[in-house]
Each structure stands twice: as C-alpha cells, then as structure tokens.
C-alpha positions in Angstrom: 4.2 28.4 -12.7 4.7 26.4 -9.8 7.1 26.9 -6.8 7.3 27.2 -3.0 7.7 30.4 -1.4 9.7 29.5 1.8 11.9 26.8 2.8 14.4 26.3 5.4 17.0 24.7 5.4 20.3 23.3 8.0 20.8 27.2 8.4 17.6 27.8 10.2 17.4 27.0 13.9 14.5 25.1 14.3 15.4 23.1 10.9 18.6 23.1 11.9 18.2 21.3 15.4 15.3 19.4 14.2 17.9 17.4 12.1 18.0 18.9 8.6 21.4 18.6 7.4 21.0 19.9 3.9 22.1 23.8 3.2 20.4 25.8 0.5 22.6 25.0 -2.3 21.1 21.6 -2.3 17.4 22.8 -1.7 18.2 24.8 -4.8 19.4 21.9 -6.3 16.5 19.8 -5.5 14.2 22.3 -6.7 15.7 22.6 -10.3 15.2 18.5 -10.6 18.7 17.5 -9.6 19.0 14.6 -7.6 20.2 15.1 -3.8 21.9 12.9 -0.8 18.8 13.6 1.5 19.2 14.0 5.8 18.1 10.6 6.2 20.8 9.3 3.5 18.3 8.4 0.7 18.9 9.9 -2.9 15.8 12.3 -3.9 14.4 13.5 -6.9 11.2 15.7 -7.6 9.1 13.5 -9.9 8.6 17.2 -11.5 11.2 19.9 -10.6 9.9 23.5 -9.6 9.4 26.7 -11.7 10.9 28.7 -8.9 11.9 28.4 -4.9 12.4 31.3 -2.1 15.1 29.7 0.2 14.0 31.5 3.3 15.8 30.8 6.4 15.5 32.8 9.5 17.4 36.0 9.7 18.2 35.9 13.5 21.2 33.6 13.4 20.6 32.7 9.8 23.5 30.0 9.2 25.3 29.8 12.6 23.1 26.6 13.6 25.2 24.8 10.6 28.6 26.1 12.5 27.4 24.9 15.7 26.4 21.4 14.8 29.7 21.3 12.7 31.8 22.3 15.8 33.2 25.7 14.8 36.4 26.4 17.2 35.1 29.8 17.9 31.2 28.4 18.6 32.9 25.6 21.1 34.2 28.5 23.0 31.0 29.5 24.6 29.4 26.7 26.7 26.0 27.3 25.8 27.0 26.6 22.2 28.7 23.8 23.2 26.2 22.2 24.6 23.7 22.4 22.2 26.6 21.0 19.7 26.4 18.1 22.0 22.9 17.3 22.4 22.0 18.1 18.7 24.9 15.1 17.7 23.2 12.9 20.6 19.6 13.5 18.1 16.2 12.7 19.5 14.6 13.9 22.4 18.0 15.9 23.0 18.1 17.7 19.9 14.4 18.4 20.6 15.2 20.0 23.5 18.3 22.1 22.4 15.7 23.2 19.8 13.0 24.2 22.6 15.6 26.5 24.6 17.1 28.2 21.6 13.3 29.1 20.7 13.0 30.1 24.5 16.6 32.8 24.2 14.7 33.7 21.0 11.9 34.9 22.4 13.4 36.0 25.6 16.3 38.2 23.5 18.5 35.9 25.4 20.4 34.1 22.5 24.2 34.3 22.9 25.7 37.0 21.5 27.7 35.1 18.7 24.6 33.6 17.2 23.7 37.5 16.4 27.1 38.3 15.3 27.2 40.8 12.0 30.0 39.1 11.5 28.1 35.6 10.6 25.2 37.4 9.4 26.9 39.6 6.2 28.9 36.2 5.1 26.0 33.9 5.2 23.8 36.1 3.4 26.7 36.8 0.7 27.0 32.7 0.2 23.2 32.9 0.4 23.0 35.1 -2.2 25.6 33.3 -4.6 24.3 30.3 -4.2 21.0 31.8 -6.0 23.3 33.6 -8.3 24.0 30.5 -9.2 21.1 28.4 -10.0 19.1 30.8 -10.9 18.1 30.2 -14.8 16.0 32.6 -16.4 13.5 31.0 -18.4 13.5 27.7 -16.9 13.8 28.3 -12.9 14.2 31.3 -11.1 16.3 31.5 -7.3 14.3 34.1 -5.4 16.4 35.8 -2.9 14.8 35.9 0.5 14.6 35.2 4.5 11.9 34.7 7.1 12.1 37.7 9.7 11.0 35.9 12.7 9.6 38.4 15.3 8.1 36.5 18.0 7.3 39.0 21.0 5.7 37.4 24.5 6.0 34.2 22.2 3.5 35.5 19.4 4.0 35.2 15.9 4.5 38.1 13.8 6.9 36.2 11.2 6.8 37.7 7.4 8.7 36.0 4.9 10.7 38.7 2.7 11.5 38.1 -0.7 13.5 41.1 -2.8 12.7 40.9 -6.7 16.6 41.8 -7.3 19.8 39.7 -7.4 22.8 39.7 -5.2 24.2 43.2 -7.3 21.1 44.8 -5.4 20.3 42.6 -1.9 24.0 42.0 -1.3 23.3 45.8 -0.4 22.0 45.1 2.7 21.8 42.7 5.5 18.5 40.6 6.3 16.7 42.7 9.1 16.4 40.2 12.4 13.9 40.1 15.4 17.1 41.3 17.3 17.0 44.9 15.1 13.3 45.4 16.0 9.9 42.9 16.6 8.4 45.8 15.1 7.1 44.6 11.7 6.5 48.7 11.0 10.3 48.9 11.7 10.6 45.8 9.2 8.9 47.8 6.4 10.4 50.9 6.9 14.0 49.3 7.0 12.4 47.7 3.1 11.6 51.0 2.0 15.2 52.4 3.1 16.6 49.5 1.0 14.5 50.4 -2.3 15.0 53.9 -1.7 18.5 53.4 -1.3 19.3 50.3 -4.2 16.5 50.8 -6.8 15.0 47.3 -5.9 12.0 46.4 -4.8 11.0 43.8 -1.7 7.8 42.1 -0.2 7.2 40.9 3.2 4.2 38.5 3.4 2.9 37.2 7.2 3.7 34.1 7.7 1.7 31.7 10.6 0.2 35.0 12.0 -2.5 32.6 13.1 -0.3 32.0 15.9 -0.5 35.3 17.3 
C-alpha cells in the first residue's frame, strides 16, 4: 500500500502563508484520484491515486491561517493579524516575510492570543475530523486522522507527527496537543496515553525533521 504520512495544507502556517490555498477536504480529495482546482489555478489529477493519506497540519493555530487570509471580522480586529492578512494578499517576498515572523512568535511563545484560541482549535479539528469521516473508504482508501505537534524550543525541532488509529467517534475526544500546552515531547506522550487510557484508541507520534535539532 502506498500513501503519504503528512501533508499540510491552507490550515497550516507556513503552508498557509507560503500560498497554499487548498484545505484538507481537497487534499483528501486529491489523494483518492479525484480531480482538484490546484493554488496555481491548474486542474490536477494523480496519474495513480493513493492507498491512504494522514492530513497533518500543525496543531498550534491549526486552521486560523485560512481565517486570516480570508479576512475573518474577528481576526481584522487585532492589528498583528491584520497585517499579515495584508501582506499574505500582497504574495511574494511579503507573504514570505509574514511567514518568517509568525515562525519567529512561534518559537518565541509570542503568537497572538487568538491564533491559540480553544475556541478555533475544537471546531477545526471537528471539521478536520469529518472531512476524513468522509472520504475515508475502507477497502479502497483510508483518511488517517492526524496533526503535526510542532515543538520548536530555542528554534530546534522536536516536531512529531501524530496519527490516532480511531475515527472521529474516538479523536473528536480530545483536542490536538500544541507546542503552546508543553515543548515537552514526554508531556506529548503522556497527554497520548491519557487519551487511550481515557477513549480505548490507540495513537503514534513519529519525529519529524529532528535532524534539525
């Protein structure tokens, strides 16, 4: 069987800002063979569609780059926000470098506070969750639930990407653990063995670029 076992999408901050303008419903999509509008306005198709995909955006402010660039009223509100709405419409070197600072707050702990807002987080991973409720086809292509936790402490790179062998009955549960929570990645795998302990699913965190570190 053949997949990909992390992908980000428009939801992810550095995707996000870099340009991507495609959500995970259409990288599911994609995967599974269907043809897709891509960010650069072309139609797509996988000449051979995968067996099974892991959309795994970024827990810390997993969807709320999508709200910025689309200029949610409450997002405008806060000039920082703002201004990375405008430079990521200007593209280019500007959305490069409204990338580069929101990497910077990340590291820093300095992101503004509605990027980190529960609020965002339990929605976006419920539609995150649907959407691979949704494609997800046993016997022909399986939706694996999952996010990147990105810990990044003095700008190394712990990341693991975590991927739960349950549907949205069991990881709807819980809400994706962020670097915010703890840059910890023991605190990351005790907070997985609460949720199996607690749900009766399982979950695996696997490093991701630790080369970086």
């Amino acid at each position: 069987l053949f997949g990909d076992q992390h992908v980000h999408t428009s939801w992810s901050g550095d995707a996000g800002m870099g340009g991507t303008t495609l959500g995970p419903e259409e990288a599911l999509r994609f995967a599974r063979g269907e043809e897709v509008v891509s960010t650069s306005g072309q139609p797509v198709r996988l000449s051979r569609p995968l067996d099974w995909i892991a959309v795994t955006d970024h827990s810390d402010g997993m969807g709320t780059i999508a709200m910025i660039r689309d200029g949610n009223p409450e997002m405008m509100a806060d000039p920082t926000l703002k201004r990375w709405h405008d430079l990521m419409a200007k593209g280019g070197a500007d959305a490069q470098a409204a990338m580069l600072e929101l990497i910077a707050a990340q590291t820093q702990k300095k992101l503004p506070k509605l990027i980190m807002d529960p609020r965002f987080a339990k929605t976006t991973w419920e539609r995150n969750n649907d959407f691979a409720e949704k494609y997800n086809e046993p016997g022909r292509f399986t939706a694996i639930v999952g996010y990147e936790w990105t810990s990044m402490p003095n700008g190394d790179n712990l990341h693991r990407v975590v991927v739960f062998a349950d549907g949205a009955d069991k990881a709807g549960k819980t809400v994706p653990f962020s670097s915010i929570d703890s840059s910890d990645p023991e605190k990351l795998w005790a907070y997985l063995a609460d949720y199996e302990r607690q749900s009766g699913g399982r979950a695996l965190a696997i490093p991701h670029n630790s080369n970086v570190s």
